[in-house]
N, C-alpha and C positions, 0 to 999 in steps of 0.2 A: 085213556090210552092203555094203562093196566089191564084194563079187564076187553082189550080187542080179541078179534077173532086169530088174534097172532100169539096171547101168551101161554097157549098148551106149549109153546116152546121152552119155555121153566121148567114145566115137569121133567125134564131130561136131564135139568144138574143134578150132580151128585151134591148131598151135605155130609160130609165125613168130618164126625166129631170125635174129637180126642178125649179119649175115657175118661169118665169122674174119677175123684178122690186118687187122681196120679199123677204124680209129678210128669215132667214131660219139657227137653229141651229142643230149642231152637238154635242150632247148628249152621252157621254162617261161613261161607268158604269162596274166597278169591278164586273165579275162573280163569284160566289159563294165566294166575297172576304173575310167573315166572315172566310171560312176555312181556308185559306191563311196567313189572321191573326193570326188565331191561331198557324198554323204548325210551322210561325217564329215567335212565341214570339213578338208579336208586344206586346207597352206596354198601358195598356189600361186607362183612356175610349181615350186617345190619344196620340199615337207615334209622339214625333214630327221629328222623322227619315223617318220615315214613309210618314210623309205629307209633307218634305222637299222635298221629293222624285218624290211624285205626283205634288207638284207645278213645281217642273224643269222641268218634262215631258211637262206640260202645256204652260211654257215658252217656250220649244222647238219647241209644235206646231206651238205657237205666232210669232217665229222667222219662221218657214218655209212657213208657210202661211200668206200673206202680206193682204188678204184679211178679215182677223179676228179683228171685231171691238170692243167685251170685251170676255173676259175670265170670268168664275165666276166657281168655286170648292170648295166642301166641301166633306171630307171623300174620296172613292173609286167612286167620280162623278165628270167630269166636264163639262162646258155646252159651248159651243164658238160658238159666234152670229157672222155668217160674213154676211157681208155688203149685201144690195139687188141689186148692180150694179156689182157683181162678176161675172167674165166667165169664172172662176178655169172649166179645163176640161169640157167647154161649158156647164156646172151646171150640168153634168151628174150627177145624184144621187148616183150610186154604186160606180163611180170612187172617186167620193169627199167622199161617206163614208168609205168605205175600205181604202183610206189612209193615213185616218186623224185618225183611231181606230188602224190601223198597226204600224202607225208609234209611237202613242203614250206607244203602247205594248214595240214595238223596242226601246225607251226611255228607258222605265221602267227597261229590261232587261240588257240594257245595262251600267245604271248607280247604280245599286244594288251597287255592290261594291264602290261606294262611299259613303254608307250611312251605308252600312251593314257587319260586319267583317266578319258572317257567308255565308258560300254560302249557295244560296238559295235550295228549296229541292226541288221545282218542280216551274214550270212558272206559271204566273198569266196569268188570260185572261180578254178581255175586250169587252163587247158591247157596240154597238153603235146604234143611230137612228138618220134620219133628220126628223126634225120637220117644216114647211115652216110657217110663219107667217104673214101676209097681211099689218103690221101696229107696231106705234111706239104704243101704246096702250097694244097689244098683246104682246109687248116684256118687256114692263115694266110689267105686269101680268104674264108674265112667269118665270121671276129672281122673284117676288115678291112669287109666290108658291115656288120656289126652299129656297128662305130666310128661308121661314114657316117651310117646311120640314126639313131645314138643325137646324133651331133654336129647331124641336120637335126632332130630335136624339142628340141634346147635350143636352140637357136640361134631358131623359132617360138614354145618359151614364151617366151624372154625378150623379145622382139620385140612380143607379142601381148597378155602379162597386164599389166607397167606400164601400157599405154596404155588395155586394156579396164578397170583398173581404176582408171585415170584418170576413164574418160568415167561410168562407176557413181557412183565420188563426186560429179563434178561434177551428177548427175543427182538423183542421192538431198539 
């Protein structure tokens, strides 16, 4: 069945590989996960059901890929720097993104019910991106913008939801 008059159809994928001897993150990011939040009652400015949730997911990456030398997450993001001498799937680029973003979905879905009493109303989704990086410089500049950003939406929840749900109760 391989070798039919059908598989000059292969020659058409791309194989886009993620350059040797570089470090290179896989960037993990909750789709429109504000809505998400909302439909379950997550409890704001932070669910720690919620983030228990996402950390395990992240552990489980950790556990199935031997090749991941930190983890670092905050909120509906997590960022996993593997090593620059990995040949996970000879660095193919789509095969290491697609199942390092499926599998952490397939976490997610599958451990709801340990954190959550309600079933869920609809599924989460997640993107992903690799990012390749040449140097131990560029990686410590890359966690160091992720810190920033993560420090400038806590620093806005907490600022924003006592007082929005301040003005709710006094309204309601």
């Amino acid at each position: 069945m391989a070798n039919s008059k059908f598989s000059y159809v292969k020659l058409f994928e791309e194989e886009r590989k993620i350059l040797l001897n570089c470090y290179f993150i896989v960037r993990i990011d909750g789709c429109d996960f504000k809505h998400f939040v909302k439909a379950h009652n997550y409890n704001k400015p932070n669910d720690i059901k919620g983030l228990n949730l996402m950390n395990e997911c992240a552990l489980d990456i950790l556990k199935k890929f031997d090749d991941i030398d930190l983890c670092y997450g905050h909120s509906d993001e997590y960022s996993f720097l593997f090593n620059k001498s990995t040949k996970l799937w000879n660095r193919r680029y789509d095969k290491i993104l697609t199942n390092v973003v499926s599998y952490f979905t397939s976490c997610f879905l599958y451990k709801w019910k340990n954190y959550f009493q309600k079933e869920m109303l609809y599924a989460p989704s997640f993107d992903a991106r690799i990012v390749v990086y040449p140097n131990e410089k560029e990686i410590k500049d890359y966690f160091s913008w992720r810190q920033l950003v993560k420090n400038s939406g806590i620093k806005k929840n907490y600022e924003f939801f006592p007082y929005n749900y301040m003005i709710k109760s006094v309204i309601l």
